[in-house]
N, C-alpha and C positions, 0 to 999 in steps of 0.2 A: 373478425375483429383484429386478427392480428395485421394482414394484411390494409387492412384502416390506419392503424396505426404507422407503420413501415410507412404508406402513404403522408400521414400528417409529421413523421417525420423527414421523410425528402422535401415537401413545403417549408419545416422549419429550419433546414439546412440552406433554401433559398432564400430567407428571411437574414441568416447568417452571410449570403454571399453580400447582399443589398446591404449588409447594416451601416457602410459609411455614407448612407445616402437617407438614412431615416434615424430616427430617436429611440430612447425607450426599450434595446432590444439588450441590454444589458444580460442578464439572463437566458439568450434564444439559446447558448450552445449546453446550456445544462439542459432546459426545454427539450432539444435533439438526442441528446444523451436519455432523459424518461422514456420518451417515447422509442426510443430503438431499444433501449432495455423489457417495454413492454411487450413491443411484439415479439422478442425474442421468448419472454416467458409466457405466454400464448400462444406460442408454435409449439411443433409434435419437440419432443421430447428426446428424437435424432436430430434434431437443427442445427446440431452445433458441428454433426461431422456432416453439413452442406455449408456450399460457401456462402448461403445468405446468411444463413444461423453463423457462421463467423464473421462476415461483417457487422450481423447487429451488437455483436459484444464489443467487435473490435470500437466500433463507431462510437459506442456506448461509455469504452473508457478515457475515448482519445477526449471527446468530447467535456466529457468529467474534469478531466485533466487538463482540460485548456478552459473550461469555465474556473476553475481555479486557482488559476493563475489571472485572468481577468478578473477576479475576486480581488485577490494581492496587489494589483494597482499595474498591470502591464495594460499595455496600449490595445482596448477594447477591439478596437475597427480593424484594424490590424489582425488581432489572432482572430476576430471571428469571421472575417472575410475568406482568407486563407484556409483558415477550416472548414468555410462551409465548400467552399470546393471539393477540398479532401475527401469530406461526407458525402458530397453529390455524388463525384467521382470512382469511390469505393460501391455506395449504394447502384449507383446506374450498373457497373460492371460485375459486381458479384451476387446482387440479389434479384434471384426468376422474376420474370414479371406472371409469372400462374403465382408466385406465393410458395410461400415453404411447403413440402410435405411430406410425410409417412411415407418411408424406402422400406423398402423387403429386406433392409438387412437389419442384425441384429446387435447392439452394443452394448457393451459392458458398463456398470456406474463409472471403471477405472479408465475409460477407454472416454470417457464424456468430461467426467475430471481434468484428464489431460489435455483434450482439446478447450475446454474451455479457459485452462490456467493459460496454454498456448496465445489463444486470444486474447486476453486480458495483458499479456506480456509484448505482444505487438503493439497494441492500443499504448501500452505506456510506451514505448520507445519511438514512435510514431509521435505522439503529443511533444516528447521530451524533444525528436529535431527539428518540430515547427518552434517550440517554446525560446530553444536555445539560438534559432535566428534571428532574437529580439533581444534576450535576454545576456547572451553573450558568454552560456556559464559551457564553458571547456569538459570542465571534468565529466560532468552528464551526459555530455555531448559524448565522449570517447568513452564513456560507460555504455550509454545504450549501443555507440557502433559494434562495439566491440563484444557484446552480447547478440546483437541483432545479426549479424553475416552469418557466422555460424550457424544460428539455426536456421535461416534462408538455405543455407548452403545443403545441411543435412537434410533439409525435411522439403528440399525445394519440388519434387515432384507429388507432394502433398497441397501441396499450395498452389493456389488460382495463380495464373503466370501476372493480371493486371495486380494483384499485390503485392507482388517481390516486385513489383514498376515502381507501386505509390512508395514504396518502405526505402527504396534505394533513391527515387527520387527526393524525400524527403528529407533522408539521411545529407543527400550531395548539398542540397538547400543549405541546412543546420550546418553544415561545414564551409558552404560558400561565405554564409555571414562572419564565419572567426576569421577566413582569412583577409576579406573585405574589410574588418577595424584595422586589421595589422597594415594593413596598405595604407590606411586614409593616416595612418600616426606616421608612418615611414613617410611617403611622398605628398606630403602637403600641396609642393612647387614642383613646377616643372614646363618646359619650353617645348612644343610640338604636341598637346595633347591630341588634338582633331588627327597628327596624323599617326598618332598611336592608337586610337581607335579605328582609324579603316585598318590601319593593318592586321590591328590581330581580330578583328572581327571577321575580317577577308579570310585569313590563315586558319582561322575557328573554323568557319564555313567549309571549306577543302578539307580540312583533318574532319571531320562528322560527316560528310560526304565518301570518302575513302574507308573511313572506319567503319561506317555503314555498309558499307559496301561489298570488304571483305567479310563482314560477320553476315550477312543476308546469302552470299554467294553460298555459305557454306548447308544454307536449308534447303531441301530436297525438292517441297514444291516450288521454289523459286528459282534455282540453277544459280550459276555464275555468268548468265549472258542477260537475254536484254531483257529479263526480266527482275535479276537484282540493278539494273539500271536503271532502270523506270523506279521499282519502287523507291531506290536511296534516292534520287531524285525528289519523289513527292513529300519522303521525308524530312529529309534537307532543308526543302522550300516552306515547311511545315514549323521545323525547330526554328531556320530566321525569321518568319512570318512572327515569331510569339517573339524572338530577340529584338525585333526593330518597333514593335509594341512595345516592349520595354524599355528604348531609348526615350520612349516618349513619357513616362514615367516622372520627370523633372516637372514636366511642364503643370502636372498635378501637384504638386507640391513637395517631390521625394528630390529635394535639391541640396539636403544636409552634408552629401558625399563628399568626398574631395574631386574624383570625377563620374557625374551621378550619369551619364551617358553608357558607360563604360559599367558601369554598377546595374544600371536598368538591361542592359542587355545578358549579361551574364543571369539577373534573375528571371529574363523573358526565358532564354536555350534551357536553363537548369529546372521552371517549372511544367518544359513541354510536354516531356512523358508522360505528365500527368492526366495531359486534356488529351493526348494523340493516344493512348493505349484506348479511350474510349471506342475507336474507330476501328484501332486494327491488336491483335496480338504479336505485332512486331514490334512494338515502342522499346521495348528490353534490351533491342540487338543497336538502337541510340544511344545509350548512357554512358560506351567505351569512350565516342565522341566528344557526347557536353563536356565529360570529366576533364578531357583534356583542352578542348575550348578554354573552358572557364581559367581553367591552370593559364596558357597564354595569354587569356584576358587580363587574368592579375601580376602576372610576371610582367607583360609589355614595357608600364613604366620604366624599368630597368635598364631594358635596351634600346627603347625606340625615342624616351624623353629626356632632353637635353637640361639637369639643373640647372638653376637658377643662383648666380651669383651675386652675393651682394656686392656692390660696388665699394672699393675702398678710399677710405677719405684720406 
């Protein structure tokens, strides 16, 4: 039963991805949230120190927490879209496909307590950096950072390496949207944009290439020869592959920005880790890169665009 469930919850997590293409699903991420609540209370009673028994809580509160805010009048299509990825994403990478079950080992009520409060503390600070790329609220935003690294940090070789991907991914996300307002109020105008977008997208590319490069070199089965070359390679062409998706972004209707090109790209690189950790357990040794992409993407304005002066009468 429980594994029924886990399943009719990964369907309603795709129901979430689809929902700006269909009606009526106003409700699917509470729906996701039941049903990963269920199977988790119908798995053994150790599921919570397995990573599927913590994705289903984590899932379970992210879910909660962004159906609640859908509640409160935030842009429906939006957070349930984005979430259901999140859900897909966490669900595909941390939960067995045999199903949860019964380990030889033994755990304390204090020892279940804790993982579970653990879980429930990700799921909100997770919620709170998708929430806050819409919502624009700062202080949450550097509350949950500022709470979340630390225990990544401490408890990081307790933790499935694709969720310190989604939780840092997520985190970069919720911090790309504050400094993307400050941009579009600061640089309304400006002369050369086309050629401030190849460049720092050019220069994005190189610095995620290189910074990939050196951080792969330094893993054992990979070396520093033509094996971290190959793979920074395929990643590279992976993280632009989702950046130049994202330029196309506008032509969907995401043309609010000041330069929505330059916006779609940064949120193509910043949401890759997300889709690519699915594939490999290298996605982690990317994020030195986007971090600093994204930074040149937003600074460019500054140096590469030439204001716009009003002419004097």
């Amino acid at each position: 039963m429980a594994e029924l469930l886990a399943t009719l919850a990964f369907l309603s997590a795709v129901i979430m991805l689809i929902s700006p293409l269909i009606k009526y699903v106003r409700w699917a991420s509470g729906l996701t949230a039941l049903l990963c609540l269920g199977s988790f209370i119908l798995s053994p009673l150790d599921s919570i120190h397995q990573a599927g028994g913590m994705a289903l809580i984590i899932t379970s509160v992210f879910c909660l927490t962004v159906q609640y805010y859908i509640y409160t009048g935030l842009n429906m299509k939006y957070l349930n879209c984005l979430s259901g990825v999140v859900v897909l994403v966490t669900l595909l990478s941390m939960y067995p496909e045999d199903g949860l079950i019964e380990t030889i080992h033994s755990y304390t009520v204090r020892d279940s307590l804790i993982g579970i409060s653990e879980s429930i503390i990700i799921g909100l600070f997770m919620s709170t950096f998708l929430v806050s790329s819409i919502s624009g609220k700062k202080s949450a935003l550097t509350i949950a950072t500022a709470c979340l690294i630390p225990i990544i940090y401490l408890r990081q070789s307790d933790y499935e390496i694709n969720l310190i991907v989604i939780s840092l991914t997520l985190c970069l996300f919720g911090w790309l949207s504050i400094f993307d307002d400050i941009l579009s109020k600061k640089f309304r105008s400006g002369d050369g944009r086309t050629r401030a977008l190849a460049i720092s997208s050019f220069v994005g590319i190189i610095v995620i290439y290189i910074t990939t490069y050196l951080s792969l070199s330094q893993v054992d089965r990979i070396g520093d020869g033509a094996g971290a070359i190959a793979v920074s390679m395929w990643l590279t062409t992976g993280i632009t592959g989702f950046g130049l998706i994202g330029m196309l972004l506008p032509l969907l209707g995401f043309d609010q920005h000041a330069r929505p090109e330059s916006w779609g790209w940064r949120k193509g690189i910043s949401f890759s880790p997300l889709i690519i950790c699915l594939n490999t357990d290298l996605a982690i040794y990317v994020l030195i890169g986007i971090t600093i992409a994204v930074i040149i993407s937003i600074s460019s304005p500054l140096v590469l665009e030439n204001r716009i002066r009003k002419p004097v009468s």
